[in-house]
C-alpha positions as CSV (number, residue, x, y, z in Angstrom):
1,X,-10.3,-29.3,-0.3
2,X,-9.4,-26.3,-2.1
3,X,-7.2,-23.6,-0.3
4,X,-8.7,-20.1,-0.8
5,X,-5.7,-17.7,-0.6
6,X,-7.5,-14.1,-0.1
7,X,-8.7,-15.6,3.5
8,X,-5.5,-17.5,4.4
9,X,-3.3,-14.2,3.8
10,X,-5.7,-11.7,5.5
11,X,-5.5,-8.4,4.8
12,X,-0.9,-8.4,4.5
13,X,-1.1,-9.4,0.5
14,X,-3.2,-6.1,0.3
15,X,-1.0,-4.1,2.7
16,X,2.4,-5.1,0.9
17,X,0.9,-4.1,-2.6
18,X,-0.3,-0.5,-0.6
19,X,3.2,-0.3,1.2
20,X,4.5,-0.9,-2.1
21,X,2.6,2.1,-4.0
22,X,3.2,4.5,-1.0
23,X,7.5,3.3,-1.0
24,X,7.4,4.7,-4.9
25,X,5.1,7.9,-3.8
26,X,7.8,8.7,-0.9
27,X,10.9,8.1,-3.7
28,X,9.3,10.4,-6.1
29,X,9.2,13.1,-3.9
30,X,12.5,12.9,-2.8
31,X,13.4,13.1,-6.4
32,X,11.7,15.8,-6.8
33,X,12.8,17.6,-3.7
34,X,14.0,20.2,-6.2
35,X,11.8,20.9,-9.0
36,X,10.0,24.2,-8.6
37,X,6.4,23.9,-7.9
38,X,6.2,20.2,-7.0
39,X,3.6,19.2,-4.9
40,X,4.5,16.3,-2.2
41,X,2.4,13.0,-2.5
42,X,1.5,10.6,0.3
43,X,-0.7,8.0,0.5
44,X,-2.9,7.6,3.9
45,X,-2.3,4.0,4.6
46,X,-4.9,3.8,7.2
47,X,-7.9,4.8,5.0
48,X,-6.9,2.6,1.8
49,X,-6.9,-0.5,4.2
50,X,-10.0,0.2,5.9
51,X,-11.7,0.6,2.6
52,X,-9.9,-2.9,1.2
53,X,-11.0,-4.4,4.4
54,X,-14.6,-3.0,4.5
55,X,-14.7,-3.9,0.8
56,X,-13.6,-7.7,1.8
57,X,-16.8,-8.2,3.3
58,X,-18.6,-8.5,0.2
59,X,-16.5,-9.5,-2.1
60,X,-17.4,-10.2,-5.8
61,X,-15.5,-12.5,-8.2
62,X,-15.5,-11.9,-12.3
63,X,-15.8,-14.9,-14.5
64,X,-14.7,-13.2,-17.6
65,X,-11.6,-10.7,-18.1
66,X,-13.8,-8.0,-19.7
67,X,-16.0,-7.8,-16.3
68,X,-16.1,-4.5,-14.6
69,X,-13.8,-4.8,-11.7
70,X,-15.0,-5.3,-8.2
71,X,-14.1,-2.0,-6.3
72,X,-12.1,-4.1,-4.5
73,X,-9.3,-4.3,-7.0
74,X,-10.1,-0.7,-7.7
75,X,-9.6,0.3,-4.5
76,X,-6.3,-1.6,-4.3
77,X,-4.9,-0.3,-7.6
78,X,-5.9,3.2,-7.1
79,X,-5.2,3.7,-3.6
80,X,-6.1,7.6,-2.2
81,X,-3.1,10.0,-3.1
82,X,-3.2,13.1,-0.9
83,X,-0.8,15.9,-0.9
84,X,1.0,16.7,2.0
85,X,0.8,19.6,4.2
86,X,3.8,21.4,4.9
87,X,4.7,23.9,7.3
88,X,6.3,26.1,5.2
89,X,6.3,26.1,1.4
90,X,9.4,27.1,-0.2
91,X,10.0,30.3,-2.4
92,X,9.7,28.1,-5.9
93,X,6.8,26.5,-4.8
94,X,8.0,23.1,-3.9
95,X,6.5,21.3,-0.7
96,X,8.7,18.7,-0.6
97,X,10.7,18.9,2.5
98,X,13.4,16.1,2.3
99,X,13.8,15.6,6.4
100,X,10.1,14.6,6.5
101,X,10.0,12.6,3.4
102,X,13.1,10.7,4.6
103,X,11.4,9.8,7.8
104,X,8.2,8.9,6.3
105,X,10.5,6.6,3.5
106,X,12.5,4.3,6.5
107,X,9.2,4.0,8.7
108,X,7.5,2.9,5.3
109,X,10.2,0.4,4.5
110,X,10.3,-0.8,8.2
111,X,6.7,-1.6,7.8
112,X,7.2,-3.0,4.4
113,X,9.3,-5.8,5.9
114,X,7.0,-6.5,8.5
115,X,4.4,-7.3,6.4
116,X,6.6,-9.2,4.2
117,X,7.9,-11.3,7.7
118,X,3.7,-11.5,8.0
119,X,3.3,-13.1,4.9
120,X,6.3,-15.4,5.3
121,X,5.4,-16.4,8.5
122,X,1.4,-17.2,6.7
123,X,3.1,-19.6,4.0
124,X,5.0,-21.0,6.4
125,X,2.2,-22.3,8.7
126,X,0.0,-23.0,4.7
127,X,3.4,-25.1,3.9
128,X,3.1,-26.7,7.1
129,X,-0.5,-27.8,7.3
130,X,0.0,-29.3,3.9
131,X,2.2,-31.3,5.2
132,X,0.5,-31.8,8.2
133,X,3.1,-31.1,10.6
């Protein structure tokens, strides 16, 4: 009996690779906290799941590399990148603002592990019943 990893993970693989994508939007904004006219990036977590999880339901496998991807793996590798709404834009045009961005970065990291302790937790129980413990 073959072990099918998409269901044994759930949706955490999907949510690290997301958490992943959002931790290097939140970085480039704060490196850009200074650059006149830069527009700050997030990505709404919330929505990119739901549409990985909706998209779960029906998923389609390729049997060839040159397939069109499923919009499943679209969906994941292009997740929806928003700008952020400020409450006051600076004078050079920039709507980074680095208190907010900071925030945004250590709850996104926080989350980041938990997923991570998620998926650890999911191997270990896979390595267990392997074992049959």
């Amino acid at each position: 009996m073959s072990i099918n990893f998409d269901s044994a993970l759930g949706i955490h693989a999907d949510a690290l690779r997301v958490r992943s994508q959002r931790a290097e939007l939140l970085a480039s904004n704060l490196s850009n906290a200074d650059t006149p006219g830069y527009k700050a990036r997030d990505i709404d977590f919330s929505a990119v799941l739901k549409t990985v999880n909706a998209d779960q339901s029906s998923v389609m496998t390729t049997s060839h590399q040159n397939h069109i991807p499923t919009t499943q793996s679209l969906q994941a590798s292009n997740p929806h990148i928003q700008y952020r709404s400020t409450i006051q834009d600076s004078l050079d045009g920039n709507s980074v603002d680095e208190q907010v961005e900071q925030a945004q970065f250590m709850q996104n990291s926080i989350q980041y592990q938990a997923s991570l302790e998620f998926l650890g937790g999911k191997f270990t129980g896979l390595l267990k019943a392997i074992r049959g413990e």
